[in-house]
N, C-alpha and C positions, 0 to 999 in steps of 0.2 A: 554697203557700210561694213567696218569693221565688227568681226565679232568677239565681243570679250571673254576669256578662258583665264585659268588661273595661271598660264605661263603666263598670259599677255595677249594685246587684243590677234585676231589674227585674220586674216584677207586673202580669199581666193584660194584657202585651205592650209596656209604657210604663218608660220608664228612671225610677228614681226615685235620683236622683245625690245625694240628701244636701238639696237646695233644697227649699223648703217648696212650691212652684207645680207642682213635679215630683208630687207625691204624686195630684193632681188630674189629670194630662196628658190623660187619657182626655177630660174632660168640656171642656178647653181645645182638644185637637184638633178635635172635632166642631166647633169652632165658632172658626175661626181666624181671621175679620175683627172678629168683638166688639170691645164697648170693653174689657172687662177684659182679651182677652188683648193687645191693643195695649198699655194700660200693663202691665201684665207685662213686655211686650218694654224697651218706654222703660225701668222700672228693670233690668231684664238687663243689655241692653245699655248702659246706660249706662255713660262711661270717665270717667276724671279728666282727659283732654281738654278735657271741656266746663267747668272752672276755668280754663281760660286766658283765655276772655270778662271773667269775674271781675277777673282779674288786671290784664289790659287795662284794664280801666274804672277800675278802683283806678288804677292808674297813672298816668293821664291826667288822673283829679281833682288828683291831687297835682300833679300840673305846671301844672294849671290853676289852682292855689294860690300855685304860688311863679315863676312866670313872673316874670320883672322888669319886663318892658313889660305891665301893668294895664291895663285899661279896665274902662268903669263896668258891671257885669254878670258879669264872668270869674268874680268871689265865687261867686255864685247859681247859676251852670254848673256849679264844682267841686263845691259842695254838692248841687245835682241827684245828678250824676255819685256821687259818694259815699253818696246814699241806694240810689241804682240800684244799685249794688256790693252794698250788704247784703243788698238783695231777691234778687239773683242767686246770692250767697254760700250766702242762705239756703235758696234753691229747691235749690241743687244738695245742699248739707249732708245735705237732707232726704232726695231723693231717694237718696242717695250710701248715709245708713243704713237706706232699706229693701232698697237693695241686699245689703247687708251680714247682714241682719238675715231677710231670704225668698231668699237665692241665695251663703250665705257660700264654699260649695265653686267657684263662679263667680266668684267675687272673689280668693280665695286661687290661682285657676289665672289666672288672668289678672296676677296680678303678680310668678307664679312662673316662669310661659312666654314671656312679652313684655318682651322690654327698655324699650320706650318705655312700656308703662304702669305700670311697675316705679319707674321716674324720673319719671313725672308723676304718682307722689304726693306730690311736694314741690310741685305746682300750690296744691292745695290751703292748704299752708300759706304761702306766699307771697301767696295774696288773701287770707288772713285780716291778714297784716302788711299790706297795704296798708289795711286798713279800721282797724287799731291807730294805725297814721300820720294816716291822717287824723280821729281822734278824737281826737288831741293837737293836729294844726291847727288842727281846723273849732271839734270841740265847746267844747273848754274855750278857747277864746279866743273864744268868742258872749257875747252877752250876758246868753243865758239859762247858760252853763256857769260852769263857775269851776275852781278846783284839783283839788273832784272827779273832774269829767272826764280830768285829769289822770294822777291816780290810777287810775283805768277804764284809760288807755291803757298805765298801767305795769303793772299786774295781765298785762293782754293781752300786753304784750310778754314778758314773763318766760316764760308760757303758751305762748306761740309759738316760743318760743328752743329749750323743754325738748324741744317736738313738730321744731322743724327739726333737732333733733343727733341726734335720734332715725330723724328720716327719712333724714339722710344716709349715717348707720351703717346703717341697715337696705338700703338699695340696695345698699354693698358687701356684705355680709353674703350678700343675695338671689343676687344676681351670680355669688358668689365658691360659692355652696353648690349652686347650679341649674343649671349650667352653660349660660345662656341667650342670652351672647355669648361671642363671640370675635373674633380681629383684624379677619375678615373683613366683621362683623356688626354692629361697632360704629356706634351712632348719633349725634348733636351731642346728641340730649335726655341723653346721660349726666353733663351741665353741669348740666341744673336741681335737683339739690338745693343745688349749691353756690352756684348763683344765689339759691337762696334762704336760703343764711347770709349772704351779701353782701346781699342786702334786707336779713334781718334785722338788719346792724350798721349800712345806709343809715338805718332806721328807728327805732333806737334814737337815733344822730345828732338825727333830726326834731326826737323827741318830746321829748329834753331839752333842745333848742337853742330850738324856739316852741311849746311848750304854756305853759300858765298858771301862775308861780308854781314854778318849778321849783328845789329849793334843792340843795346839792352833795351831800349826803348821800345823795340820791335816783339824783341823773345821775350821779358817779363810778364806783359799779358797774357800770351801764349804759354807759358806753365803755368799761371794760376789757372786760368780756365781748365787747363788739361788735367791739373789736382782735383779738380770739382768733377770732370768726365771721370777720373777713376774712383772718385769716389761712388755715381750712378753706379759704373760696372762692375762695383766689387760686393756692395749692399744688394742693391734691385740682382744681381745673379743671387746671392744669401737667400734671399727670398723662392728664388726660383730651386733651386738646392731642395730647401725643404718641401716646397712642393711636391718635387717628382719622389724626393724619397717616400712620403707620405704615399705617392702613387705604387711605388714600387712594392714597399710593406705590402700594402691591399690587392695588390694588382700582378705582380710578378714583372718580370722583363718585358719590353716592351714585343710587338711581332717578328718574326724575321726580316719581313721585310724595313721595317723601321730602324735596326739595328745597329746599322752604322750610323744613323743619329747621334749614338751616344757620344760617339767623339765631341760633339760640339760641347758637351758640357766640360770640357777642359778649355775652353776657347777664353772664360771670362778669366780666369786666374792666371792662366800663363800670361796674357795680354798684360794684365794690370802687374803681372810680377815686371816686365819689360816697361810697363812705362813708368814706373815708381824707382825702377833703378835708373832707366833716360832722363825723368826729369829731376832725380836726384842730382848727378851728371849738370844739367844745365842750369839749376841754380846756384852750383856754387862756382859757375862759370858767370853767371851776370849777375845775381844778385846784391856782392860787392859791387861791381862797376855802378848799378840803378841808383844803391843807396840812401833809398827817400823809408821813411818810417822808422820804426823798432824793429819788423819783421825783413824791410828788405835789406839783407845788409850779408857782411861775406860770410859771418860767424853763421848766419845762420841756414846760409847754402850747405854749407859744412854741414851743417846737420844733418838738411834734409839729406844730404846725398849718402851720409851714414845713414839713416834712418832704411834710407829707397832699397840700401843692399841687404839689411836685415829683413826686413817686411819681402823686399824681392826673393829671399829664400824661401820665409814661411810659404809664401803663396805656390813657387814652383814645387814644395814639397806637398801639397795641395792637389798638385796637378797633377805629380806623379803619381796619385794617389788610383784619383780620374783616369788618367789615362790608363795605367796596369786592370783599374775595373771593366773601364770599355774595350780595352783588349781580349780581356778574360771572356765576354760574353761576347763579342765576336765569333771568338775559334771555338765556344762553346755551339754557336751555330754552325760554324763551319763543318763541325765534326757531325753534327746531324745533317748535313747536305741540303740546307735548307736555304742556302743563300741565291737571289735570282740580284741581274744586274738591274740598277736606275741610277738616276744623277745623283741620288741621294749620297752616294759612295762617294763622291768629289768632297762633301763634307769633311770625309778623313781626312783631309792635307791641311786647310788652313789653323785648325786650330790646334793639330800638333807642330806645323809651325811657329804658333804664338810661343809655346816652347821653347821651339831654336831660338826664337829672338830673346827671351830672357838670358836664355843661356850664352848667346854671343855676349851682353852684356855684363854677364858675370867674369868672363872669359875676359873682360876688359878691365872691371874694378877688380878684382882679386890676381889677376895675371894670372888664371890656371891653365897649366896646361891639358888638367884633364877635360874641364869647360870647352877647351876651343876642341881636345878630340872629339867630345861628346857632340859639340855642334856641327861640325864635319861630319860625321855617321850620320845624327837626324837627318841632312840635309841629303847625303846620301839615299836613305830611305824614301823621303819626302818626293825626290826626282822619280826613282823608281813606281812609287804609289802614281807621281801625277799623271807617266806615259803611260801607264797600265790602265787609268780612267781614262784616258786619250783614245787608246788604242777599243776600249770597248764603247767607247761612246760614239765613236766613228763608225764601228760595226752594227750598233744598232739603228743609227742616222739611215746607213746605205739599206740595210734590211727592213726600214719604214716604222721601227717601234718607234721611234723618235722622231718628232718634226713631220707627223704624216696622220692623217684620219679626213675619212670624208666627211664634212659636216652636214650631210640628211643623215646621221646614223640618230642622231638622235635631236630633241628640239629646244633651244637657243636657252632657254633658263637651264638644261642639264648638261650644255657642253662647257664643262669647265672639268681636263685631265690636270689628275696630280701625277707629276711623272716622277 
């Protein structure tokens, strides 16, 4: 008979926690370098971390889309760029539900015990909106796509809206029932799900403004909704704001190793500055044509989309703000030597991209040309940052920090790595 322990009951000396790999530990001990129990380990340990690659790529295709300064090629890059993303999307989707599916008591502790992985399951739905976006750029405006495509992308976004309100409810929910932070504890990842309503009303923008064939009946709901998503990601981040500052008063900066975190707190503001000027933009594009009420009418797209370019200032001046502070205490650790690599560094790129993308937008209502240099250099930068995490994230894969542990190091309720 089994004997019960505070892991879990356990049989013939090996914890058997509920995971289907547990049942076997005996015949996986004996043999801890194998291939199988290495992938064992890789779906274990795998986190929603490794979606921020995703994310990144998605994001950079887009910008490599709507860049204003064009050359003859940038097309073919984003579309590269954008195939990469789904293969990535896909790799990780897969692995994400064997996880789920041979280690679900590993996955429910892990987003019950850790605030950062708790909040980066909204990773995940934020590279799915990026690959929704750019099937309303790339596909249906090919020559091989047409409306359908269109279609596809609205399908997706809808899909994506139901799973982001979902995720952001369940974060507080997790939070508020687990008791897994406090003031002290608080991290910058407690922005990304609302980063990822603010994608998802940037995206929505996209798809009704340059997909193919797009009539009012289609895109009117899709900006209201998307007004309602930025408004979650601009309040629920207000909230969060206060928090960490509260933390920070008491608490000082956060560790070295946490450090590049701090980028993400520019992630809700630049988002929602880009999607209050996109669906500025697309109201006074269909609004007139819809026509039904007081409110849906042309006068008053006019507005909004005056309004989208003022408010999309104040917020990117917000973020400038953000950003120049989590730069500051970056190089402030860099100077101390205190910097060691993890995935957490991929964090840098998407949400100083949310940036570029307000600022392409500016670079369009205003016709500046300093907007479109400024977006050209981020983007420059951006590229640089993301092969630079490429290149050390591949080094540490091949060196085993990554994607590698034997699983008898330790027993089935403790193996859960934050990498």
């Amino acid at each position: 008979m089994p004997e019960n322990t505070p892991d879990g009951p356990v049989e013939n000396g090996h914890n058997t926690n509920g995971d289907l790999e547990d049942q076997n530990g005996a015949q996986y001990d004996r043999n801890p370098n194998s291939w199988s129990v290495r992938m064992a380990a890789i779906i274990e340990n795998f986190t929603f971390l490794w979606y921020t690659i995703s994310m990144n790529t998605g994001i950079l295709s887009i910008i490599l889309h709507q860049l204003p300064y064009q050359f003859k090629g940038m097309g073919i890059l984003s579309t590269i760029m954008f195939v990469f993303n789904i293969v990535l999307f896909t790799v990780c989707f897969f692995i994400t539900m064997l996880r789920v599916i041979l280690y679900p008591k590993t996955v429910m502790q892990s987003i019950t015990t850790n605030i950062t992985e708790c909040c980066m399951m909204a990773a995940p739905i934020i590279a799915w909106h990026t690959i929704t976006a750019q099937i309303g750029l790339t596909a249906s405006q090919a020559t091989w796509g047409a409306h359908a495509w269109f279609l596809v992308a609205y399908v997706f976004w809808w899909i994506g809206t139901f799973f982001t309100v979902v995720v952001a409810v369940a974060v507080f929910v997790i939070i508020s029932k687990n008791n897994i932070a406090n003031i002290d504890s608080v991290t910058p990842a407690l922005v990304l799900p609302f980063v990822a309503t603010a994608t998802d009303a940037v995206v929505g923008a996209l798809i009704v403004t340059y997909s193919h064939y797009v009539n009012a009946r289609l895109a009117v709901p899709v900006i209201l909704v998307s007004y309602m998503l930025t408004g979650i990601g601009i309040f629920a981040a207000l909230m969060v704001y206060a928090l960490f500052l509260t933390r920070l008063v008491n608490n000082g900066l956060p560790p070295a190793a946490q450090s590049p975190s701090l980028i993400l707190l520019v992630g809700p503001v630049g988002q929602s500055s880009a999607a209050l000027q996109g669906l500025g933009s697309a109201a006074a594009s269909f609004f007139g044509t819809y026509g039904k009420g007081t409110f849906l009418q042309q006068m008053s797209g006019t507005v909004c989309s005056v309004i989208g370019v003022l408010l999309g200032l104040l917020l990117l001046g917000f973020a400038y703000f953000l950003m120049i502070f989590a730069a500051g205490c970056l190089l402030h650790v860099a100077l101390k030597r205190e910097h060691q690599y993890s995935l957490m560094w991929w964090g840098t790129i998407f949400p100083i991209a949310t940036v570029n993308t307000a600022m392409i937008e500016l670079s369009i209502t205003l016709d500046s040309p300093a907007f479109r240099g400024l977006s050209a250099g981020f983007l420059i930068f951006l590229l640089i940052d993301y092969f630079i995490n490429w290149a050390f994230t591949l080094r540490d894969i091949f060196q085993g920090k990554l994607l590698n542990g034997s699983r008898s190091e330790q027993p089935a309720s403790e193996r859960v790595k934050a990498h």
